[in-house]
Biopython code that builds the backbone (N, CA, C, O; Angstrom):
import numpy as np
from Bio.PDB.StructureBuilder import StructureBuilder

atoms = [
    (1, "UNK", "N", (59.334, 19.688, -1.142)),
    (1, "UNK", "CA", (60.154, 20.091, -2.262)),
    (1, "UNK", "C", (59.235, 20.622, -3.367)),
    (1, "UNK", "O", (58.179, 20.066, -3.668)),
    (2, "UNK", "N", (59.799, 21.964, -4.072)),
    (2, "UNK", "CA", (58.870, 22.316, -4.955)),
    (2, "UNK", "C", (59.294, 21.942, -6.336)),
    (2, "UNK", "O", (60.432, 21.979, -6.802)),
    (3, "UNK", "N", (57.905, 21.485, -7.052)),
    (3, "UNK", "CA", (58.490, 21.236, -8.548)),
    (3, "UNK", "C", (59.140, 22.011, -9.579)),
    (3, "UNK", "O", (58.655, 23.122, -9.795)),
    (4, "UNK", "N", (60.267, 21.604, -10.343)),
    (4, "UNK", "CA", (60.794, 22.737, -10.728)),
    (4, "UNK", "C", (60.105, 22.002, -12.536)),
    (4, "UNK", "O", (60.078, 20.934, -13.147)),
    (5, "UNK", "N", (59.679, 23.385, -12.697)),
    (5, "UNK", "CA", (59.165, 22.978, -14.688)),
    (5, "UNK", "C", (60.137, 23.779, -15.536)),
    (5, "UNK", "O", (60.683, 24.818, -15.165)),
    (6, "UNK", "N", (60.287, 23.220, -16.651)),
    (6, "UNK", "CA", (61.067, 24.009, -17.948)),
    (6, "UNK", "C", (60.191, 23.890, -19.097)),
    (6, "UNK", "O", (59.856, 22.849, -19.661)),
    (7, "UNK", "N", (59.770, 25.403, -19.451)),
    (7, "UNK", "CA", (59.305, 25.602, -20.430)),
    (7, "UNK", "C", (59.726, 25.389, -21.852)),
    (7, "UNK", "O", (60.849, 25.837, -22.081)),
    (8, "UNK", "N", (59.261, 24.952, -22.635)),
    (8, "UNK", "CA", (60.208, 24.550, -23.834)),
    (8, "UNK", "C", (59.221, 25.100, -25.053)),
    (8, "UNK", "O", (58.367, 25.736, -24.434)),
    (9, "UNK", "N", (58.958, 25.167, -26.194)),
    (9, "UNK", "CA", (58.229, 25.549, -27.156)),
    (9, "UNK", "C", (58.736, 24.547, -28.392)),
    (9, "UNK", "O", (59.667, 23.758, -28.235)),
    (10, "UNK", "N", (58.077, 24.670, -29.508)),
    (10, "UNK", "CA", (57.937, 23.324, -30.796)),
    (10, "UNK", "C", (59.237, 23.677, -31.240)),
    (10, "UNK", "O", (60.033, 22.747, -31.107)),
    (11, "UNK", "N", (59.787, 24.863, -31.795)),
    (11, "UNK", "CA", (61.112, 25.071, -32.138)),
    (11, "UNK", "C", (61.975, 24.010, -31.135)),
    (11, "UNK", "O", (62.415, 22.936, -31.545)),
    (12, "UNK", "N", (62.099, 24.384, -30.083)),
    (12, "UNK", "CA", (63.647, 23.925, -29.186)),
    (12, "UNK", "C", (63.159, 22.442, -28.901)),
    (12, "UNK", "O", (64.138, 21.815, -28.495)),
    (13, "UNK", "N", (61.954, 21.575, -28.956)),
    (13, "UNK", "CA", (61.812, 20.481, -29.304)),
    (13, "UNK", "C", (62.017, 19.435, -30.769)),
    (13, "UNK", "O", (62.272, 18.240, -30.915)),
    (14, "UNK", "N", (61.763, 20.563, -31.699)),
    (14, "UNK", "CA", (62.286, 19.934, -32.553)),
    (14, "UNK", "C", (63.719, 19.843, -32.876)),
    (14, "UNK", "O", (64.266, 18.825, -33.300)),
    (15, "UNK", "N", (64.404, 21.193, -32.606)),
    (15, "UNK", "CA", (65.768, 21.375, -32.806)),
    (15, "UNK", "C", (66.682, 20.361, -31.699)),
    (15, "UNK", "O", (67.863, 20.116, -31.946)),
    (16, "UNK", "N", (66.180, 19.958, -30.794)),
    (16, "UNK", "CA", (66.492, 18.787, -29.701)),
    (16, "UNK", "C", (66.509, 17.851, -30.697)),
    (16, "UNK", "O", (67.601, 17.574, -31.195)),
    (17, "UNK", "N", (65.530, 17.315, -31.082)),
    (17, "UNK", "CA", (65.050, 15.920, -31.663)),
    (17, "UNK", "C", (66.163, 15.956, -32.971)),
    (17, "UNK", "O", (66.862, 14.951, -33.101)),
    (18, "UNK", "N", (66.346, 17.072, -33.933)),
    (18, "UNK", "CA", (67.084, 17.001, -34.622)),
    (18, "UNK", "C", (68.952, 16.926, -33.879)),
    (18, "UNK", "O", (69.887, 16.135, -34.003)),
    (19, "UNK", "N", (68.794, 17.851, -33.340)),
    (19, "UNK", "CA", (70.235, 17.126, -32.282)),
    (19, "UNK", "C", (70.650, 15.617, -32.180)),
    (19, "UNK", "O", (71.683, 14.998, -32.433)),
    (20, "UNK", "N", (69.584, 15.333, -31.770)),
    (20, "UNK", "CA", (69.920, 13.981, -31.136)),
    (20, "UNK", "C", (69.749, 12.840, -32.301)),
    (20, "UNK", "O", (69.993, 11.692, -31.932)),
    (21, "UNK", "N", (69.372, 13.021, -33.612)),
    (21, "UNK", "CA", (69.706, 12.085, -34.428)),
    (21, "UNK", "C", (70.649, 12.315, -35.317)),
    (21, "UNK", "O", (70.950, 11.604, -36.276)),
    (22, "UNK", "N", (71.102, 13.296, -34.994)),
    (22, "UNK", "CA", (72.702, 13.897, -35.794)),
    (22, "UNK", "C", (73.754, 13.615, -34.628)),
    (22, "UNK", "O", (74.948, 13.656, -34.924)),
    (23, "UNK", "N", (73.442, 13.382, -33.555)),
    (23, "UNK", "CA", (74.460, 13.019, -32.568)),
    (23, "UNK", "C", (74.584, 10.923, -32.850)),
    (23, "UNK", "O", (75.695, 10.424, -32.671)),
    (24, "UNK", "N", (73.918, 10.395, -33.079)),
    (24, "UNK", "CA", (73.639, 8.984, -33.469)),
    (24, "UNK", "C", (74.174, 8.794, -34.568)),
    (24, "UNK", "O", (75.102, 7.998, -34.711)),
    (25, "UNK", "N", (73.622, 9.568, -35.618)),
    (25, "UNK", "CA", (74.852, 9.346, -36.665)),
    (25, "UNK", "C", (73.885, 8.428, -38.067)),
    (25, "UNK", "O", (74.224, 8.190, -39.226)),
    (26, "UNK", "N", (72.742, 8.135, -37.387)),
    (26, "UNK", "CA", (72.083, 7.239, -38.213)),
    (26, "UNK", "C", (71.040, 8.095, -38.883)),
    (26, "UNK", "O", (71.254, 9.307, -38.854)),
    (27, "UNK", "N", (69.738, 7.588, -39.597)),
    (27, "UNK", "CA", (68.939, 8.105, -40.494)),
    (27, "UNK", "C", (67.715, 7.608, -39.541)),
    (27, "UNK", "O", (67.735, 6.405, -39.283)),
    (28, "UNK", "N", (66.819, 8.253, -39.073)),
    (28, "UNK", "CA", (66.229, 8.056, -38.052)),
    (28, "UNK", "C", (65.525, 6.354, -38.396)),
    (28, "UNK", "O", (65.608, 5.320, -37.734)),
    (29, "UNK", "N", (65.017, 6.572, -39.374)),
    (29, "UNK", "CA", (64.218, 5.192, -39.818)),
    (29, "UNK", "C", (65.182, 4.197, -39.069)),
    (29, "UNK", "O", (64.902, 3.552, -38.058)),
    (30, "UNK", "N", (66.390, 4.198, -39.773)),
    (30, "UNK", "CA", (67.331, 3.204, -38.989)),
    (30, "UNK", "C", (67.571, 3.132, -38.331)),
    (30, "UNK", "O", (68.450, 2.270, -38.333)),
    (31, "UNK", "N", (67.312, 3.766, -36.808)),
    (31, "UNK", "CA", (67.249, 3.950, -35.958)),
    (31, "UNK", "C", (66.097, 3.293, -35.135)),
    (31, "UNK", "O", (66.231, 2.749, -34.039)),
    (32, "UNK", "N", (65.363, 3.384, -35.588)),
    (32, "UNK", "CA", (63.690, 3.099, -35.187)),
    (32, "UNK", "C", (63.625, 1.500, -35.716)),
    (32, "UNK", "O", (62.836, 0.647, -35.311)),
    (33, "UNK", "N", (64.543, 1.354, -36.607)),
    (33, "UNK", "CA", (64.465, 0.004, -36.668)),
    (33, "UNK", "C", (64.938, -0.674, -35.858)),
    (33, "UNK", "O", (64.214, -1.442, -35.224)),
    (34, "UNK", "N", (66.361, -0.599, -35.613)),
    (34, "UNK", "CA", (67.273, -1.438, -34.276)),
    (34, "UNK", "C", (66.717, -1.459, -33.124)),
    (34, "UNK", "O", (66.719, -2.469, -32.420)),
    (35, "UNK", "N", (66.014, -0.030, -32.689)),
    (35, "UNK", "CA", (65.447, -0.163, -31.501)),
    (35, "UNK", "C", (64.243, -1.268, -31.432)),
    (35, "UNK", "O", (64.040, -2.226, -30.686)),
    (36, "UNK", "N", (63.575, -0.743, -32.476)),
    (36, "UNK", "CA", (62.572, -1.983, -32.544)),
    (36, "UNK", "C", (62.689, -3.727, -32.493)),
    (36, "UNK", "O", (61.960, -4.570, -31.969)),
    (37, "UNK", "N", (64.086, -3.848, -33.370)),
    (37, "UNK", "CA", (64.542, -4.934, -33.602)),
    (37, "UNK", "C", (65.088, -5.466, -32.200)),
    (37, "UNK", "O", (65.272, -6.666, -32.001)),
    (38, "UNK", "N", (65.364, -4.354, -31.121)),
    (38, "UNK", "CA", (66.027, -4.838, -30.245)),
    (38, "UNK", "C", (67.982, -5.194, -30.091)),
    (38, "UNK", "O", (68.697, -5.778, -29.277)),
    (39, "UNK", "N", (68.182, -4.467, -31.349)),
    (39, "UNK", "CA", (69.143, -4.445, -31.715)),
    (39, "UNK", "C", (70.548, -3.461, -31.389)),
    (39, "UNK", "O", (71.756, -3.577, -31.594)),
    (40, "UNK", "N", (69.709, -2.506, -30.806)),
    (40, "UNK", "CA", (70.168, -0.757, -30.807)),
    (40, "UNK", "C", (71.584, -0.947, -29.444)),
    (40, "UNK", "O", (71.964, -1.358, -28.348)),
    (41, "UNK", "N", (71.697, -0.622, -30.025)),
    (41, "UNK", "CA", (73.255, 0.018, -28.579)),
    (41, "UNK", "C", (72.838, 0.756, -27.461)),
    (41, "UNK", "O", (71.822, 1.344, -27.830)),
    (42, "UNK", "N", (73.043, 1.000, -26.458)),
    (42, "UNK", "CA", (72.444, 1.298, -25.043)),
    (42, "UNK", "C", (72.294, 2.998, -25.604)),
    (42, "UNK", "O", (71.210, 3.576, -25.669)),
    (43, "UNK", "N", (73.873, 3.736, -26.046)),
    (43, "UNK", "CA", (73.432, 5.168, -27.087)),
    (43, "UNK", "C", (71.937, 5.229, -27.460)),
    (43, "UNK", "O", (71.006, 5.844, -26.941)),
    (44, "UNK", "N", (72.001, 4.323, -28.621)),
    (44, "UNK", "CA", (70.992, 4.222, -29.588)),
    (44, "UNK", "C", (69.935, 4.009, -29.217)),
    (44, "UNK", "O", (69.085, 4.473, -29.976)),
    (45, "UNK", "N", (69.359, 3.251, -27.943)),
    (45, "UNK", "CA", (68.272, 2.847, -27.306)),
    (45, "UNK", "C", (67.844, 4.196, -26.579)),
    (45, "UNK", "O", (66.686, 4.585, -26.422)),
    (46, "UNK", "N", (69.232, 4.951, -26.087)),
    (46, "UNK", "CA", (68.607, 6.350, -25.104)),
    (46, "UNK", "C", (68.126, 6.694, -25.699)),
    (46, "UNK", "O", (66.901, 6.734, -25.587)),
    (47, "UNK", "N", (68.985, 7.324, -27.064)),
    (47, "UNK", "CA", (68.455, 8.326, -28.315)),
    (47, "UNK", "C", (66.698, 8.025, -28.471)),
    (47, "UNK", "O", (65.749, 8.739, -28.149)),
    (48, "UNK", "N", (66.738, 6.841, -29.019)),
    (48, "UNK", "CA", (65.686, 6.552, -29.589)),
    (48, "UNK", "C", (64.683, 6.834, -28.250)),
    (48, "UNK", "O", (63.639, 7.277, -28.727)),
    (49, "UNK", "N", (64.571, 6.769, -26.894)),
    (49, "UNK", "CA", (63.875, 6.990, -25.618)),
    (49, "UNK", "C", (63.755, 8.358, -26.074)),
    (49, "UNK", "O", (62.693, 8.621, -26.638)),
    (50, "UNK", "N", (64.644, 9.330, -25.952)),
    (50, "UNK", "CA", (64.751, 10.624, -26.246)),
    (50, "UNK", "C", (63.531, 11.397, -27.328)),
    (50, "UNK", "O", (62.985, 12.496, -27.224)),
    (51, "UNK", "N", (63.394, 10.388, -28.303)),
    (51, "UNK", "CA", (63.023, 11.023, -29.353)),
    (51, "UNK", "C", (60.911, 10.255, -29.241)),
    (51, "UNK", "O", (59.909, 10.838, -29.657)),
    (52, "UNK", "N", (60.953, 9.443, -28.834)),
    (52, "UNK", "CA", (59.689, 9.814, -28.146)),
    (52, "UNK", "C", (59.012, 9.906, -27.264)),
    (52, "UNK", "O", (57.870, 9.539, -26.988)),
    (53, "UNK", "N", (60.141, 10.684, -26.570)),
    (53, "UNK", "CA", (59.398, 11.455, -25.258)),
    (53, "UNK", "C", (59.421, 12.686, -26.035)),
    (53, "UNK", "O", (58.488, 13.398, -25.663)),
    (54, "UNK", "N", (60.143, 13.259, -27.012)),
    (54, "UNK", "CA", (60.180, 14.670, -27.722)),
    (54, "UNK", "C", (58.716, 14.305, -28.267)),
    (54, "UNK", "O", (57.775, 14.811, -27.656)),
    (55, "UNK", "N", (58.414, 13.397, -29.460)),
    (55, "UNK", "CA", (57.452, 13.081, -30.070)),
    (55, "UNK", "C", (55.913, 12.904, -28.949)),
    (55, "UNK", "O", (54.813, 12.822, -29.496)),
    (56, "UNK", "N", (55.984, 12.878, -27.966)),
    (56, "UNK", "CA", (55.264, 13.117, -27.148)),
    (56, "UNK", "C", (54.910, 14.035, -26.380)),
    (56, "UNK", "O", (53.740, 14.088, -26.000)),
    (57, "UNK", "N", (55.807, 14.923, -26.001)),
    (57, "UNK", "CA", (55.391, 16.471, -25.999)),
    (57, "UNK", "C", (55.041, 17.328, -27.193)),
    (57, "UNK", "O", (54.489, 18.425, -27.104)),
    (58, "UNK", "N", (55.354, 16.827, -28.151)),
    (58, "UNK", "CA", (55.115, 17.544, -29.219)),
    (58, "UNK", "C", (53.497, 17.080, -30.199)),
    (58, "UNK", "O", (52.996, 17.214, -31.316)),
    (59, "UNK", "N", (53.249, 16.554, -29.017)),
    (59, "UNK", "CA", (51.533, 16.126, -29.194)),
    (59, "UNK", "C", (51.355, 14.941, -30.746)),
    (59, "UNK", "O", (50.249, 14.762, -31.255)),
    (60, "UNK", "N", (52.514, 14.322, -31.237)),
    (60, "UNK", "CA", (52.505, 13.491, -32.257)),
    (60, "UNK", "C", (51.518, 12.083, -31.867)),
    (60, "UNK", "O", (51.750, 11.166, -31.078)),
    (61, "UNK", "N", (50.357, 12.327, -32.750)),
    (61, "UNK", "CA", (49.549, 11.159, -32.548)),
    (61, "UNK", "C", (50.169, 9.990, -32.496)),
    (61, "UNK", "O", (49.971, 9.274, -31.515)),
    (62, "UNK", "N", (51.201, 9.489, -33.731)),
    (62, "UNK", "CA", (52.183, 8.257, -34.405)),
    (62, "UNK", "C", (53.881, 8.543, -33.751)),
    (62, "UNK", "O", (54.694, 8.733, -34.656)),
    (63, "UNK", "N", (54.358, 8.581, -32.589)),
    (63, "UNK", "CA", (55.520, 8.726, -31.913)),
    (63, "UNK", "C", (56.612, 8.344, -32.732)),
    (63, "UNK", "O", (56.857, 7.138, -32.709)),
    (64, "UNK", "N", (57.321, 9.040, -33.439)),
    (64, "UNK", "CA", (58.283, 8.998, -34.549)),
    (64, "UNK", "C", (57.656, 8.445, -35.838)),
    (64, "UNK", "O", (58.142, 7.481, -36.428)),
    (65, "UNK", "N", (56.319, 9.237, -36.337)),
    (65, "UNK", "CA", (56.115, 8.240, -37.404)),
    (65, "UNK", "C", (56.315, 9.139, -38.440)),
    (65, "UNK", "O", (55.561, 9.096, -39.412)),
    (66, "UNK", "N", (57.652, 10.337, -38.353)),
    (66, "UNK", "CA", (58.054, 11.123, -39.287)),
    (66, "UNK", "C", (58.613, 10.467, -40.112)),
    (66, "UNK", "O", (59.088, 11.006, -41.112)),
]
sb = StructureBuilder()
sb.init_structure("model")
sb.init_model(0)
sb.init_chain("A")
sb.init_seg("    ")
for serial, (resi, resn, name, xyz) in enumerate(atoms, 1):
    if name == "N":
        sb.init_residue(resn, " ", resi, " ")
    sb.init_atom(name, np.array(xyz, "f"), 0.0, 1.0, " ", f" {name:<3s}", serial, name[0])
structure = sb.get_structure()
């Protein structure tokens, strides 16, 4: 089976990342807290998965430490 890749660039990663914390509904901090806290809703736990694996392609030393 051959690997299939998708090219993406910093725009459509960030505009993702901004997606997805306007789809949550929260203020990212607060977000980053519950997850941390262990608190987060299975949503809120993807989201927050979501956003640093974005923060990780996007070469961020501190993984959401916007």
């Amino acid at each position: 089976m051959t690997p299939h890749f998708i090219e993406v660039n910093r725009q459509d990663l960030d505009r993702r990342r901004r997606e997805v914390i306007e789809r949550i509904g929260l203020p990212e901090h607060e977000l980053r807290r519950r997850a941390h806290d262990h608190v987060a809703t299975p949503d809120e736990r993807d989201a927050w998965s979501e956003i640093e694996e974005i923060d990780f392609l996007l070469g961020d030393d501190e993984p959401s430490g916007r």
